[in-house]
N, C-alpha and C positions, 0 to 999 in steps of 0.2 A: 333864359331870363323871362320872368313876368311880363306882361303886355295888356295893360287893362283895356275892358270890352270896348270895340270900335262901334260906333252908333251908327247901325243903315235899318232898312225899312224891316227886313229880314231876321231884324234880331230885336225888335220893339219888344217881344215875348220877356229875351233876356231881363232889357231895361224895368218888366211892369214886373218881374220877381225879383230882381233888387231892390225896387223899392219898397215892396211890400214886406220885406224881410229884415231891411234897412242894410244893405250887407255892398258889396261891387263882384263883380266876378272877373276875374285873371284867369287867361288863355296860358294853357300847361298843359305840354304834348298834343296841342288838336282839340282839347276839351277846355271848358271856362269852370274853374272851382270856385266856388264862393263860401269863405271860411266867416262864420258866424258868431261872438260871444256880444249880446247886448241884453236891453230889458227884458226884449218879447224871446227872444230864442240862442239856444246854442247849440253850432254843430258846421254840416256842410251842405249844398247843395251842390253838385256838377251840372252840368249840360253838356249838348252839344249838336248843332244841327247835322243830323244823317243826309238829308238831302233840301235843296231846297224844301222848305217852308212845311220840312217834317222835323221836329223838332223831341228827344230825349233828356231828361231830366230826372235826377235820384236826390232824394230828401233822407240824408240822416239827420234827425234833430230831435232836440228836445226843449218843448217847448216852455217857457219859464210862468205865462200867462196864457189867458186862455183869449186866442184871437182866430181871426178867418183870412183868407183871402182870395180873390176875384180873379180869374184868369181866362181867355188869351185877351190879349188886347182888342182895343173896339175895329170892329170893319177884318176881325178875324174870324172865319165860318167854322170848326172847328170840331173834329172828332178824338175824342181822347182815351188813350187806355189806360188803365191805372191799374197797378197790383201793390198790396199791403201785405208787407214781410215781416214787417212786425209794428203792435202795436194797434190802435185804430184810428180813423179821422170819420169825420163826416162831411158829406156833399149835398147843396142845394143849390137854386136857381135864382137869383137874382135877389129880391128881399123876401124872396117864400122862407117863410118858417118851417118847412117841409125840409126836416135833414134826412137824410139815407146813410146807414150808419157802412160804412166801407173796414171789415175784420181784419184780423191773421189772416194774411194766406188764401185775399180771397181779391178776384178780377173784376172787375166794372169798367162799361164802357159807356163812356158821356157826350153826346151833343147837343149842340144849339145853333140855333142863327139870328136869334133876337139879344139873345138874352146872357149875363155872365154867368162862369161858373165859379162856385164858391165852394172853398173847402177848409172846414174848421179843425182846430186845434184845441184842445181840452189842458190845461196849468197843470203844468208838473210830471206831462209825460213825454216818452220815450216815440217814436215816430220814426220807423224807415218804407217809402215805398219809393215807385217807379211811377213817371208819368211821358208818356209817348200822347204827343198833340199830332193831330194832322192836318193841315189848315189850308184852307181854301180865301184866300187871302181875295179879299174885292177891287176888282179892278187890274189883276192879275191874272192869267189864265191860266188854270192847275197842270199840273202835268199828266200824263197819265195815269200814274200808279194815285198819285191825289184823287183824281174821279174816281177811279174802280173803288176808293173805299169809302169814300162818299155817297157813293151810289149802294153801295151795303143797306148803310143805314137811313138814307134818304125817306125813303118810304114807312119805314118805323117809325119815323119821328109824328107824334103828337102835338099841336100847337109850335111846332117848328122846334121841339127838343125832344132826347131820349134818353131813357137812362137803364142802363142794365146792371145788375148787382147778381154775380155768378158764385157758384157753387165752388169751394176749396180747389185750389192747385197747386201741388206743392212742386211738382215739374218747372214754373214758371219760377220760383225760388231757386233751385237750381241754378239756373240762366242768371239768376241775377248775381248768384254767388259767383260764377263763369265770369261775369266782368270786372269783379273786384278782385280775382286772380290774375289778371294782365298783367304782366311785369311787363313787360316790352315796351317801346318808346318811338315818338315820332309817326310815321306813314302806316307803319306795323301795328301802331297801337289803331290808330282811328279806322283801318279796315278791321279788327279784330271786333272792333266796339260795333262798328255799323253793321257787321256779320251779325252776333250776337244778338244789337238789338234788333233788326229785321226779323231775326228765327223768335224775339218774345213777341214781336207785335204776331207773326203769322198762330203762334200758339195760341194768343189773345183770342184770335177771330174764330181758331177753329173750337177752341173751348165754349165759344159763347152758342156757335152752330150746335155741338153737344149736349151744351143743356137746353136747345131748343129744343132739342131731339126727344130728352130727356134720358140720353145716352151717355151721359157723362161717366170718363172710363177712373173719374179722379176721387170716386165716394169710398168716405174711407170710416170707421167705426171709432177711431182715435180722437181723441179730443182737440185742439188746439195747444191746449198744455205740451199732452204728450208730443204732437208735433214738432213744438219748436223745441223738447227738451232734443228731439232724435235728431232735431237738424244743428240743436247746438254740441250732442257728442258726434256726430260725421265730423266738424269743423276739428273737435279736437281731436280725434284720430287722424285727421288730415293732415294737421301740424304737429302730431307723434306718433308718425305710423311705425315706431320700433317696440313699441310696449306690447307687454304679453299681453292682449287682449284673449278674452273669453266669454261665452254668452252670460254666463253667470253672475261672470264680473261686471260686465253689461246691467245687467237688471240689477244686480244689489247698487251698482252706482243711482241706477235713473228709479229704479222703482215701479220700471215699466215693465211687463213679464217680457217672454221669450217672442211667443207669437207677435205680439204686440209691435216688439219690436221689428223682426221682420217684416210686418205689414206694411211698418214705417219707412226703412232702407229702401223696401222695393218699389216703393208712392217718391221718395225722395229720389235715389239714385238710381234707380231699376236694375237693384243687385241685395242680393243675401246680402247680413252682414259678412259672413265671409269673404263675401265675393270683394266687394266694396273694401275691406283691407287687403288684402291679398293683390288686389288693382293698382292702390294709392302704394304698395309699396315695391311693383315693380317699375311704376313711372318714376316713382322717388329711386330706387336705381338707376336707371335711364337717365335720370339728371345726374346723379353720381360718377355713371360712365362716361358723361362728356364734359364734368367740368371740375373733377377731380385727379388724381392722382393714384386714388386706390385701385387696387385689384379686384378682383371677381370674389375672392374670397372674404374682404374685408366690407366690402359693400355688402354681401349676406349677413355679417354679422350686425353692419350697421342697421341695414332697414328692418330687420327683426325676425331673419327665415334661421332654422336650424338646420336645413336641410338643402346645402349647394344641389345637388340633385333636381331636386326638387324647384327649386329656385331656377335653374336651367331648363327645365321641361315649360314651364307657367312663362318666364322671356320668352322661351322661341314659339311660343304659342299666341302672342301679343304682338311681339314684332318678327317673327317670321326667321329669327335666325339665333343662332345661340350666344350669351350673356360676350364670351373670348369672343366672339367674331365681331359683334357689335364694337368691343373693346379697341381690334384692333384696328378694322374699319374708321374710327374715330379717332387712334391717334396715328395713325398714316397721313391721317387727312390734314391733322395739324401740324405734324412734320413739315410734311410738304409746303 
């Protein structure tokens, strides 16, 4: 059952994005969802604090007018990651008319200690990103891992803020896709989520070292277009990994050539497109072998292989043992 948010010092953050949203957020599995349809916006926001007074947040919305809002709460010191999956926003500092336009597929990381941060919304679009706070809250003493990343940017900051707008990653996409795959529930889910987001924030920091560097391994000749077309056919090969798929068929769908395309899988997935089906559809087995009924030979036909053989070589090469063994292994176990 529901349980709307309980009000302590630790969750002020929650309380200053409800209302700017005008929404409440309900705690659901270890996370607080805040489901949306008014003037200014519709859609969802989640949360969910990782550790003390590190706090994750994901905005699917779409916004109905064009408004801004001010975040973290006051007497909060506060380093934030942000990545934009789709769609754009803008970021500025307090009443600076100074916006920084934040793209597709691209990381920024923001602090202050005077001053709010503000991020705008443009009528009539579509808006999904991620926002990881880390806060050094006054009058509280941080923890460890709070100092160590406070002390990053400590020294970057100008007039007591910083602002970094980084070059495309589509790896951090990925991850974000990773958490909205969770089917799991309770203790399971909120380690999964904390794992997850931990490994975006660590990619955050090392990307932004990267293009300090000017070494960034994530430059790619693709458009943003193209990007998100490739990241929206992986989704649907992912939920129909039995279709004959073909490079061909590939490019006459998207319109993106062959190279092109691979450039794209191996930025997004870090695999051929072959590779990346052929993957998606022995796990998609693996699910099959432990919560169906079918045989070895029935689950080849279902995920889309023509070749059991085949099929059995590419199993025991993933998990180490072949498709029957894994079979029986698994309903021994539920016998028992």
């Amino acid at each position: 059952m529901e349980a709307a948010l309980k009000l302590s010092k630790s969750k002020n953050f929650f309380k200053t994005i409800e209302k700017q949203f005008g929404g409440e957020f309900h705690q659901k599995f270890g996370e607080y969802v805040m489901n949306l349809n008014n003037l200014k916006v519709k859609g969802a926001v989640k949360a969910i604090e990782i550790r003390k007074n590190e706090f994750f947040f994901e905005f699917n919305i779409i916004s109905k007018q064009q408004f801004s809002i001010g975040f973290p709460p006051k007497n909060y010191n506060a380093v934030n990651f942000l990545y934009c999956q789709k769609g754009n926003l803008g970021q500025s500092f307090g009443d600076s008319n100074i916006i920084n336009p934040l793209n597709e597929f691209q990381t920024a990381i923001v602090a202050h200690k005077t001053e709010d941060i503000k991020l705008s919304f443009r009528a009539n679009t579509a808006t999904r990103f991620i926002l990881i706070s880390i806060c050094n809250i006054i009058d509280t003493p941080p923890s460890p891992m709070i100092a160590k990343v406070h002390s990053l940017f400590s020294e970057k900051m100008k007039n007591n803020k910083f602002a970094y707008f980084g070059s495309i990653n589509l790896k951090i996409s990925s991850q974000i896709n990773a958490l909205n795959d969770i089917t799991e529930t309770g203790i399971v889910r909120k380690l999964l989520i904390e794992g997850t987001v931990q490994l975006i924030l660590g990619m955050e920091i090392q990307h932004h070292k990267k293009d300090i560097e000017n070494k960034t391994l994530h430059a790619s000749s693709l458009t943003r277009r193209e990007l998100s077309t490739i990241q929206e056919l992986g989704e649907h090969i992912k939920n129909n990994v039995a279709e004959p798929y073909s490079i061909d068929m590939l490019m006459d769908q998207t319109g993106i050539s062959a190279a092109k395309l691979q450039e794209g899988f191996k930025l997004l997935y870090n695999r051929t497109v072959t590779d990346y089906i052929k993957n998606l559809r022995v796990e998609e087995s693996e699910r099959l072998i432990k919560n169906t009924d079918l045989n070895v030979s029935q689950i080849v036909y279902t995920i889309g292989f023509s070749s059991r053989s085949y099929f059995s070589k590419i199993f025991r090469k993933k998990y180490g043992c072949s498709p029957n063994e894994y079979l029986n292994k698994c309903r021994v176990t539920v016998a028992i």
